[in-house]
Structures are given as C-alpha cells and as structure tokens.
C-alpha positions as CSV (number, residue, x, y, z in Angstrom):
1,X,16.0,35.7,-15.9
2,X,12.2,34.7,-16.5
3,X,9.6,36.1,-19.3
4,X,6.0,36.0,-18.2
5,X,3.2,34.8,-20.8
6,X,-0.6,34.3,-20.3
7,X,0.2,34.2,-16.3
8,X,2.9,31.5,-17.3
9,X,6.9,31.9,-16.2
10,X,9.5,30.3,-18.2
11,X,12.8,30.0,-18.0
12,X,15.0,31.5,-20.1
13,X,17.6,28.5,-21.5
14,X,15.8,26.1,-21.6
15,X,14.4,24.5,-25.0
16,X,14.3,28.4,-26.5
17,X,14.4,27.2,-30.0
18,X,11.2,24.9,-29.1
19,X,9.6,28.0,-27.3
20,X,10.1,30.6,-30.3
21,X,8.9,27.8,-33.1
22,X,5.6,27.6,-30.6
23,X,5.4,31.2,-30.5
24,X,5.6,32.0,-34.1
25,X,3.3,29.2,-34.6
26,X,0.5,30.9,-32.5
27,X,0.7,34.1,-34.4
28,X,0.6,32.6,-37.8
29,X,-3.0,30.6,-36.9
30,X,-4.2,33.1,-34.7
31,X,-4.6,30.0,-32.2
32,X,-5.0,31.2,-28.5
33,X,-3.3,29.3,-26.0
34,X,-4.2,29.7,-21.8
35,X,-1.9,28.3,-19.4
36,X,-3.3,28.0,-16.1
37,X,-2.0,25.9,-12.9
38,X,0.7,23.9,-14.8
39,X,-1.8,22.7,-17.7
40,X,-2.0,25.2,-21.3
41,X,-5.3,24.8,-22.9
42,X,-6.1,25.2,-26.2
43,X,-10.1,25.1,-27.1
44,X,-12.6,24.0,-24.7
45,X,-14.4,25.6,-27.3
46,X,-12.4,26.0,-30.0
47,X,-13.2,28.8,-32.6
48,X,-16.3,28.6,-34.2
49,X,-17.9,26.1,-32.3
50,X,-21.3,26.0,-32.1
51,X,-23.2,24.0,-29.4
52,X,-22.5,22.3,-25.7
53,X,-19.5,20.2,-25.3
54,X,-18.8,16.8,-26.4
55,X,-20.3,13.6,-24.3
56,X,-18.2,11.9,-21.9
57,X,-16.1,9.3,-23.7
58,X,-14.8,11.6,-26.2
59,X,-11.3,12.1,-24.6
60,X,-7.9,10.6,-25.1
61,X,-4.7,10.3,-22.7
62,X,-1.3,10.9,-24.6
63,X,1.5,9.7,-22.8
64,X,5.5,9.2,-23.3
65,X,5.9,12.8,-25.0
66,X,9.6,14.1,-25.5
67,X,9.6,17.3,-22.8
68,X,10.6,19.8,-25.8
69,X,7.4,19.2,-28.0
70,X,4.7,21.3,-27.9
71,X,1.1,22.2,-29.4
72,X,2.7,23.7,-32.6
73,X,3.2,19.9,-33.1
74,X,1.1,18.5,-31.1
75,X,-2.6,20.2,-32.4
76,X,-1.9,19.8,-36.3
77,X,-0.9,16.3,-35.4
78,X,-4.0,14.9,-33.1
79,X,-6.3,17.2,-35.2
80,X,-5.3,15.4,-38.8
81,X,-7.6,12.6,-37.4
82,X,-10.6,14.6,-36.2
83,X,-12.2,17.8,-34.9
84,X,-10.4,18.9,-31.6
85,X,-12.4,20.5,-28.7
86,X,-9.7,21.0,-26.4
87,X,-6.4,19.9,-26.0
88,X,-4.6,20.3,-22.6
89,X,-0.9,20.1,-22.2
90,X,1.1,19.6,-18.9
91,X,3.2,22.0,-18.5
92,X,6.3,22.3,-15.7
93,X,7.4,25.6,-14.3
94,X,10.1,26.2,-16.7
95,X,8.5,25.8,-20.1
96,X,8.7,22.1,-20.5
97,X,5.9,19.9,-21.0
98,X,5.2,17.0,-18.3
99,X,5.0,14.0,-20.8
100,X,1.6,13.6,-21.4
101,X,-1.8,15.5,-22.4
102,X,-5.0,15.3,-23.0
103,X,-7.6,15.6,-26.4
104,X,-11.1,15.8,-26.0
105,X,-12.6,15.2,-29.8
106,X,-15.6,16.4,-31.2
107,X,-17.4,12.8,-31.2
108,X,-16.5,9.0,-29.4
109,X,-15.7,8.1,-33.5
110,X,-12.5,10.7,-33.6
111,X,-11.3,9.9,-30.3
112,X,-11.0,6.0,-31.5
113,X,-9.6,7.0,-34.7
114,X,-6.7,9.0,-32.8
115,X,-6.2,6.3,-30.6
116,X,-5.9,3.4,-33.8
117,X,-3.8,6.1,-35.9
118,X,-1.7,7.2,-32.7
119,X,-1.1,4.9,-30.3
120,X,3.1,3.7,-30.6
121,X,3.1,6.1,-33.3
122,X,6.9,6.8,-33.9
123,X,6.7,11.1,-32.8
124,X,10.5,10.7,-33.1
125,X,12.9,7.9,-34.1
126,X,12.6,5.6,-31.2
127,X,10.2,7.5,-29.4
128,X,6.8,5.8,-29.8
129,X,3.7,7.8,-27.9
130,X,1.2,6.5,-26.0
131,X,-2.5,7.3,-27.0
132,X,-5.7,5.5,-24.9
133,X,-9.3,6.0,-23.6
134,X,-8.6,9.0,-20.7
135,X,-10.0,7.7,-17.5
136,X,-11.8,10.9,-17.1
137,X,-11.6,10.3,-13.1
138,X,-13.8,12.8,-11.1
139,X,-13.6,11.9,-8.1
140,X,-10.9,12.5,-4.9
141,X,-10.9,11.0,-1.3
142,X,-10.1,12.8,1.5
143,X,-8.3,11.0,4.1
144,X,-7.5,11.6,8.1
145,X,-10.5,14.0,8.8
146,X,-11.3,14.3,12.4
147,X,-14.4,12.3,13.9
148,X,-16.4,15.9,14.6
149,X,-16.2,17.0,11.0
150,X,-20.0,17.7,9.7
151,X,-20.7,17.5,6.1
152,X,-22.4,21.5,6.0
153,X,-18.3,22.0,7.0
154,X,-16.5,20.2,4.7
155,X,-18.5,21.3,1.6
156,X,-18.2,25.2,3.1
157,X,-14.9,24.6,2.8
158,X,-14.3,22.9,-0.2
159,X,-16.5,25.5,-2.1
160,X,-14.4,28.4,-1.3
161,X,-11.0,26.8,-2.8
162,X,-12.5,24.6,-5.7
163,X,-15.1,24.6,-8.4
164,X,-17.1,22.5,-10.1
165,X,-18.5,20.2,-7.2
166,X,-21.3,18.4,-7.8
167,X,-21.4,15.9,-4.1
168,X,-19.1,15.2,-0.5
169,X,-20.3,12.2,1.1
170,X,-18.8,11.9,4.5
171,X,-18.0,8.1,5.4
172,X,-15.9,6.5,8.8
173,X,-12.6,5.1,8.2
174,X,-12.3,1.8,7.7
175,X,-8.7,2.0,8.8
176,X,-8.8,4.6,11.9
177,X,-11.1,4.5,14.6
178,X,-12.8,7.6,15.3
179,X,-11.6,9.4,11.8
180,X,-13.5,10.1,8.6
181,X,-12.9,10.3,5.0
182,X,-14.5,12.3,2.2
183,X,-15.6,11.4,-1.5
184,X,-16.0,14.3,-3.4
185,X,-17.6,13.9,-6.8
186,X,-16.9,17.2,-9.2
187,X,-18.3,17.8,-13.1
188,X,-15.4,16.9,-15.2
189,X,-12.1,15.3,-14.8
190,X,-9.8,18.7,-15.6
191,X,-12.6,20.6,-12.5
192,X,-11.1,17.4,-10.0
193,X,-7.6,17.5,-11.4
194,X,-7.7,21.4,-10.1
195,X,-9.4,20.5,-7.4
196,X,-6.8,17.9,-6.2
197,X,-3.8,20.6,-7.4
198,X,-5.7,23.5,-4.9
199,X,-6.1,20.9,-1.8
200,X,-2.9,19.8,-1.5
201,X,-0.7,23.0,-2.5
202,X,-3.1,24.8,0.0
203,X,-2.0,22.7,2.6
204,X,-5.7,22.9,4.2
205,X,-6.2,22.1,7.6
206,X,-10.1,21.3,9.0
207,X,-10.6,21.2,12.9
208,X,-6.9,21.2,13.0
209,X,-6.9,17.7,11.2
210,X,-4.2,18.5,7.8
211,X,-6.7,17.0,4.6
212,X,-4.7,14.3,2.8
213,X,-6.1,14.2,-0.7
214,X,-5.9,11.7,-3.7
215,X,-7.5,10.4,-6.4
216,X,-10.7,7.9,-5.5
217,X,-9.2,4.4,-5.8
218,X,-12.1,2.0,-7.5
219,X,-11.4,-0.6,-5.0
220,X,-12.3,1.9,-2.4
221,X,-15.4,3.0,-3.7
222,X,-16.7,-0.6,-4.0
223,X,-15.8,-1.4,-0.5
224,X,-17.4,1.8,0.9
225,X,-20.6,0.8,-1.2
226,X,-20.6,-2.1,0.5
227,X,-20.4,-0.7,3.8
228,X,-23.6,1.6,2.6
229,X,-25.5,-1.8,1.9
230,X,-24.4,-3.9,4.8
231,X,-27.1,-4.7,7.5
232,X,-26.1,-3.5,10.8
233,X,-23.3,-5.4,12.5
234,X,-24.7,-6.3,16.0
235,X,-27.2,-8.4,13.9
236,X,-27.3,-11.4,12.1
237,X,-29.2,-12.5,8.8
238,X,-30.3,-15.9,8.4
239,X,-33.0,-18.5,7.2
240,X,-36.3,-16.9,8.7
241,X,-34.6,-16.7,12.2
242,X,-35.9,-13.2,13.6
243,X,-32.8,-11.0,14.0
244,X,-30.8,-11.2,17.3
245,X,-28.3,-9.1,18.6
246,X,-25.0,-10.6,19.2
247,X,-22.2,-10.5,22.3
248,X,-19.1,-8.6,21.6
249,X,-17.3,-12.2,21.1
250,X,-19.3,-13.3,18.3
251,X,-19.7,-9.5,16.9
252,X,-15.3,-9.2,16.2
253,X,-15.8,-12.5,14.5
254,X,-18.5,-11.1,12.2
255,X,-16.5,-7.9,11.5
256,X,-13.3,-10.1,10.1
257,X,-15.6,-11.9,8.4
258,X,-17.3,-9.1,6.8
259,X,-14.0,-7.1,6.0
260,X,-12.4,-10.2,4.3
261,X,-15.5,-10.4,2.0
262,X,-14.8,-7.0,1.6
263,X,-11.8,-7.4,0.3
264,X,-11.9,-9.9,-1.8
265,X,-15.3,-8.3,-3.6
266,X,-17.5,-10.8,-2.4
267,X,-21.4,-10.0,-1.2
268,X,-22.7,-9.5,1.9
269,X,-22.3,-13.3,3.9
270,X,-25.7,-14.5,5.3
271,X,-25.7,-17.2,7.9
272,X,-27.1,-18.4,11.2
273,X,-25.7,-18.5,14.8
274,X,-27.5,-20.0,18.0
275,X,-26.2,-20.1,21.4
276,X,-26.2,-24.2,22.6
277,X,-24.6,-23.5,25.7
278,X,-24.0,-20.6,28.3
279,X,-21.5,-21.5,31.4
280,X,-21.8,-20.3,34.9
281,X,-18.5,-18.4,33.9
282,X,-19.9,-16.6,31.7
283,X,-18.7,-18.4,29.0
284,X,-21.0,-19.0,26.0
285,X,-21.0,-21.8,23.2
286,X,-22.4,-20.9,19.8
C-alpha cells in the first residue's frame, strides 16, 4: 500500500519511523518541503528572504549519506554553519534518500565554512559524509542525431519538454560520419539535472534518430572548441607560404595529426608541405 505526499509516493515499510520523525518535524517549524522528479526541495527561497538568489559558487555537494536520514537532520545540521537558500535532497521512489544532496548558501563564505566544518564529519559512528564545491554542471550533450537535423528543430523540441535553456549549438561528430551532436547550455545546474531526467525518461526520438543524452564531458567541450578554431582542413598554414589546397593523401595525414593534437590538448599544429616530385603514375612526393 502507498500514501501520496506533495505529488510524492512512498512506500509503506520502509524506514516509517524515519518518515514520521520528518513529518512531525515539518509541522513543528512550519518548514515546507516540495518533492518533484525524485529531488525534495526545501527553500529556493526560503521564508523571509528578501532579494535575487545567491551567486554561482555558493553551493555544496553532500555525498555518502545513510538512505534513512532526512532534512529533519539534515537542514538544522548544514544550516548551524550558515544561512540556507535551498537544500535539495535525492529522493528514490520509495521514501529513501539517494545518498547525496545539495546546499546552496546564502554567500561563497558559508558554503566554505560548511565544507571545513562538514566534510568527513562523523553523521553516524563510522559513517563519515562527504561535503565539496558542487560542480554546478549546466550543460548536456546530445549524441547520435541524424545528419539532417537543423538547429530551429532541435531547440523546438527541446523547449516543449525542458525549461530553462539558455543555448543548443549543433556540432558534427567527431566519431560518426554523417551524425551530429548537441550542446545544450541551460541557467542553473538543478534546470539541466531536469532537463537530462525529462530527455532520457521521455525516450525522445528526432527524425527517427533515439537522442542519447548525458552530461557535457570537459574534455569534450575543449576538443569541440578546438574544432571551432581550426583552419579548414584542405589547407595548410605555414611560414608566409600562400595557402594551398592539398590531395586526399596528404589531407588523411593532416586529419591524424590534427585529432592526436586534439587529444592530447595541444594547439593547432602549423607547418609547411611542398610537392618535390610528381610521377607519371600519379604518384606524388612531398
């Protein structure tokens, strides 16, 4: 049997004694808590705040939590160190919590003291918590989209199933030959975290192509930088040489060459190539 609360199911059984110390909790502050798509919220703002919200930087990651603790612990705890503006917990289908969480303080000053007071703080006997700098990743990569997909269509279609977009850059595969990925850029980590949860539960499908979506990897984003940067192919750079275009021979050279440079983040090679000898064949000597 399951009990419904703020659009959240839980399952009855499981950590009760947990979920009716939460409960009572909540109605002795008067604290609100909203649990949407397996995260509960609390703040974001919190009573009586006045003003916009924090600047970036002002967020922690708590990691290694015990599944049967929750905010009633959790809040009072992280808030003994500073002024919360939200604190998001990870929640599973059937009323535990996921392990981790997220505090965004009121200034960059809090969220380091939480992190020098917290971090392998003992939140049971031999339990020792992880508390660091959240990543605040905003940006997700969509993989495997056809070769005919326009940008106008992708963002259509991202707009009617997420919020909080702010940019979709369309970019060819560096792995697949006439295939494109996306980078999609949105306003705040928790708008991309949904974002990421609504793409791949929804199973979308563009130009019959299924989207495979995940988180932007840094490496990734250097490389496709580079690409944005990089000279065209067919030509080479060099000493004050005028620019030549090159035969296919020379050009799959130039494209290993660029792609291991790539890959080991190093800049854009320049050299010089000259032809010393074409062959009756057909053959040429550089």
């Amino acid at each position: 049997m399951n009990t419904s609360r703020d659009g959240a199911t839980w399952t009855n059984g499981i950590n009760d004694a947990s979920k009716m110390a939460l409960l009572a909790w909540e109605k002795e502050t008067g604290i609100k808590l909203v649990q949407i798509n397996g995260q509960r919220r609390y703040g974001g703002p919190p009573p009586g705040w006045v003003g916009g919200p924090p600047p970036a930087g002002t967020e922690v990651y708590i990691a290694r939590l015990p599944q049967d603790i929750y905010e009633d612990t959790l809040i009072p705890l992280f808030g003994s160190v500073g002024r919360l503006y939200e604190f998001r917990l990870m929640m599973t289908f059937s009323g535990l919590n996921r392990g981790f969480a997220y505090a965004r303080y009121a200034s960059r000053e809090d969220a380091r003291s939480a992190i020098a007071t917290f971090h392998r703080f003992q939140l049971r006997h031999g339990c020792a918590i992880i508390v660091c700098w959240s990543t605040e990743k905003r940006e997700l990569l969509i993989n495997g989209l056809g070769a005919l997909v326009s940008q106008q269509e992708l963002e259509a279609t991202l707009r009617r199933v997420t919020e909080g977009i702010c940019s979709v850059t369309l970019h060819a595969s560096p792995s697949q030959k006439q295939a494109k990925l996306a980078v999609l850029k949105y306003r705040s980590h928790e708008a991309a975290a949904l974002a990421k949860k609504a793409l791949v539960e929804g199973n979308l499908r563009l130009r019959a192509a299924k989207m495979r979506v995940e988180w932007l990897d840094p490496q990734l984003k250097q490389e496709l930088q580079l690409c944005e940067e990089e000279p065209p192919s067919s030509w080479v750079q060099g000493g004050e040489s005028p620019a030549v275009p090159l035969p296919l021979s020379l050009q799959n050279v130039l494209d290993c060459l660029n792609t291991l440079c790539w890959k080991h983040h190093l800049r854009t090679p320049l050299f010089m190539a000259k032809c010393v000898q074409v062959n009756p064949n057909g053959w040429q000597r550089f």
